[in-house]
GUZA-580231 format. One record per residue (C-alpha): residue in one letter; x, y, z. Coordinates in steps of 0.1 Angstrom, whole numbers, padded with zeros to 4 digits, always signed. Each point is the difference from the previous one (the first is absolute). Layout:
% residues N
AXYZ...
***
This chain:
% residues 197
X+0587+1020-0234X+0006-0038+0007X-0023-0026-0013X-0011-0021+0027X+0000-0039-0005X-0035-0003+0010X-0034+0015+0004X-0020+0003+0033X-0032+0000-0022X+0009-0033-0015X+0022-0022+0021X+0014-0029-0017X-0026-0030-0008X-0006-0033+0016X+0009-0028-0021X-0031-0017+0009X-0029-0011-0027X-0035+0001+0012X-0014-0035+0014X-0026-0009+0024X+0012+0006+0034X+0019+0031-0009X-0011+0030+0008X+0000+0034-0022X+0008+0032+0018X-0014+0033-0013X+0027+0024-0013X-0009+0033+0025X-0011+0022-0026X-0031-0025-0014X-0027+0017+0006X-0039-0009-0001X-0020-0013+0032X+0006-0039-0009X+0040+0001-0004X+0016+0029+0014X+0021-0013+0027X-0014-0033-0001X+0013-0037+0000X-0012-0026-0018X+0002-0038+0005X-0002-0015-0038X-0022-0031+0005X+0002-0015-0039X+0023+0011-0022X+0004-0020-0036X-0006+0004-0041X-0035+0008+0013X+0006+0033+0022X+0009+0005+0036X-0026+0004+0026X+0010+0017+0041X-0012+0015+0026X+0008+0037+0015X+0012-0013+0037X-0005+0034+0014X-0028+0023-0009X-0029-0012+0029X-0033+0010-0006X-0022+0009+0032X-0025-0034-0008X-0002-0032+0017X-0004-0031-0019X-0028-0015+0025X-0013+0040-0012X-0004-0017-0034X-0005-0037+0004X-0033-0008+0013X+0010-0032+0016X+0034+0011+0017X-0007+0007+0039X+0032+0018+0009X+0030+0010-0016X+0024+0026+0014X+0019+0007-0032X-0010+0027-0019X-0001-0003-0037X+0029+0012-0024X-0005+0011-0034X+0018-0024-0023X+0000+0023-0032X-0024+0010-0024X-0006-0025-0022X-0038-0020+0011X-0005+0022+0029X-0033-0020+0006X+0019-0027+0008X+0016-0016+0035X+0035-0023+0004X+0023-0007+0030X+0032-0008+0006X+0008-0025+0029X+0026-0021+0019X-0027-0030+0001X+0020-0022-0020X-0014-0035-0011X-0029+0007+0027X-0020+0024-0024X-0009-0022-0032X+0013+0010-0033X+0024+0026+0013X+0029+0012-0025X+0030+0004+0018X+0024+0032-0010X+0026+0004+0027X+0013-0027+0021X-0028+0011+0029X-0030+0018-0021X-0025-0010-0021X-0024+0008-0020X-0038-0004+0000X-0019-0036+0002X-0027-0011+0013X-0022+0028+0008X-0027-0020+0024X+0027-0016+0016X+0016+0035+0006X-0031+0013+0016X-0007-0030+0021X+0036+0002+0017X-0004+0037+0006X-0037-0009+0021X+0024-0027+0016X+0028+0027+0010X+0020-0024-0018X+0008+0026-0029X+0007+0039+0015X+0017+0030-0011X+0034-0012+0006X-0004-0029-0025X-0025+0016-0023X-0003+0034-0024X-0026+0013-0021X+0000+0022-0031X-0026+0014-0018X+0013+0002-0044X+0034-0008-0008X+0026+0013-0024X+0007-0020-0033X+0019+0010-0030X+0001-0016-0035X+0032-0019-0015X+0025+0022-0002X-0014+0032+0014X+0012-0006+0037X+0038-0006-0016X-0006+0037-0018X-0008+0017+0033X+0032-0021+0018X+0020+0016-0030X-0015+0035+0001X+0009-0006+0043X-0033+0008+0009X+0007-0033+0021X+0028-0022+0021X+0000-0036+0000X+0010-0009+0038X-0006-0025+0024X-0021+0006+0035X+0004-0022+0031X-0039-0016+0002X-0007+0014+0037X+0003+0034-0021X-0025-0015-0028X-0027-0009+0027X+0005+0028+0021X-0031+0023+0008X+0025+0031+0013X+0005+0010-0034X+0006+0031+0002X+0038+0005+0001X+0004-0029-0022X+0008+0012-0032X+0029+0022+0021X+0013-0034+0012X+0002-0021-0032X+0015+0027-0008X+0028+0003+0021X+0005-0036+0000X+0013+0001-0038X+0029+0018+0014X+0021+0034-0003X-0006+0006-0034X-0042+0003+0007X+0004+0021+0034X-0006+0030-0016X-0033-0009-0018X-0014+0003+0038X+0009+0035+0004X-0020+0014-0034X-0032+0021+0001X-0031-0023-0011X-0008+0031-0022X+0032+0011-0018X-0017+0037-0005X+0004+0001+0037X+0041+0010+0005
***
């Protein structure tokens, strides 16, 4: 029998760290209603912990559902993770416009001015293309995000921002997949349960 040089179950690793504006991409065995298949944006990521946001696990709520004082909004929320589920952020492409924004890639930001936010939306000057809302987020003390990288529950990749915003998430994990390369193509093909072969 010939030992093979690799393993389909474990590709070789990126050589990327985790830093705001990378993403982590779920290994396709992680399991659990928050994580399997997801992506995650990492937002903050220092001595302190790192905090992110699942891109693509939609919810079937409306912010303006929630938000007394939004009239219309036609993106449906996402659920950022499970930490403070009570709790409501966005990502946007508002730049400098939205006060106290904290920029992560070179296009998206995060948070600000919450009144301002709402205002723009009434004006139409803030929609679904600029503008998404989760519901909790994920966080992880120091260290313990580095452990699950090193156990490869996760990859450390990069995603193109249109593929951040977008709301047609539900082939998206497939496609950050297969834009990681050859080595990855076969994660696409496993059973989301492995008891099912």
């Amino acid at each position: 029998m010939k030992n093979l040089d690799f393993n389909i179950f474990q590709p070789s690793r990126t050589n990327l760290k985790p830093e705001v504006g990378r993403v982590l991409i779920a290994e396709p065995f992680l399991q659990g209603p928050y994580f399997g298949r997801s992506i995650v944006l990492l937002t903050e990521h220092n001595e302190e912990g790192t905090v992110g946001f699942v891109l693509n696990k939609p919810t079937e709520l409306y912010p303006d559902e929630i938000v007394d004082d939004i009239l219309s909004f036609e993106g449906e929320l996402f659920v950022g993770g499970p930490v403070s589920s009570n709790t409501l952020s966005f990502l946007h492409t508002l730049g400098d416009r939205l006060p106290g924004s904290i920029k992560v890639t070179s296009s998206i930001y995060w948070g600000g001015d919450f009144d301002c936010l709402k205002k723009m939306i009434n004006q139409g000057e803030a929609t679904s293309q600029s503008v998404k809302f989760f519901v909790g987020y994920s966080g992880w003390a120091p260290g313990q995000l580095e452990g699950e990288i090193a156990e490869n529950s996760w990859v450390v990749s990069t995603l193109r921002d249109e593929l951040i915003m977008t709301r047609e998430v539900k082939n998206v994990w497939e496609t950050a997949i297969h834009e990681m390369g050859d080595d990855y193509k076969t994660w696409t093909n496993f059973p989301r349960n492995p008891s099912f072969n």
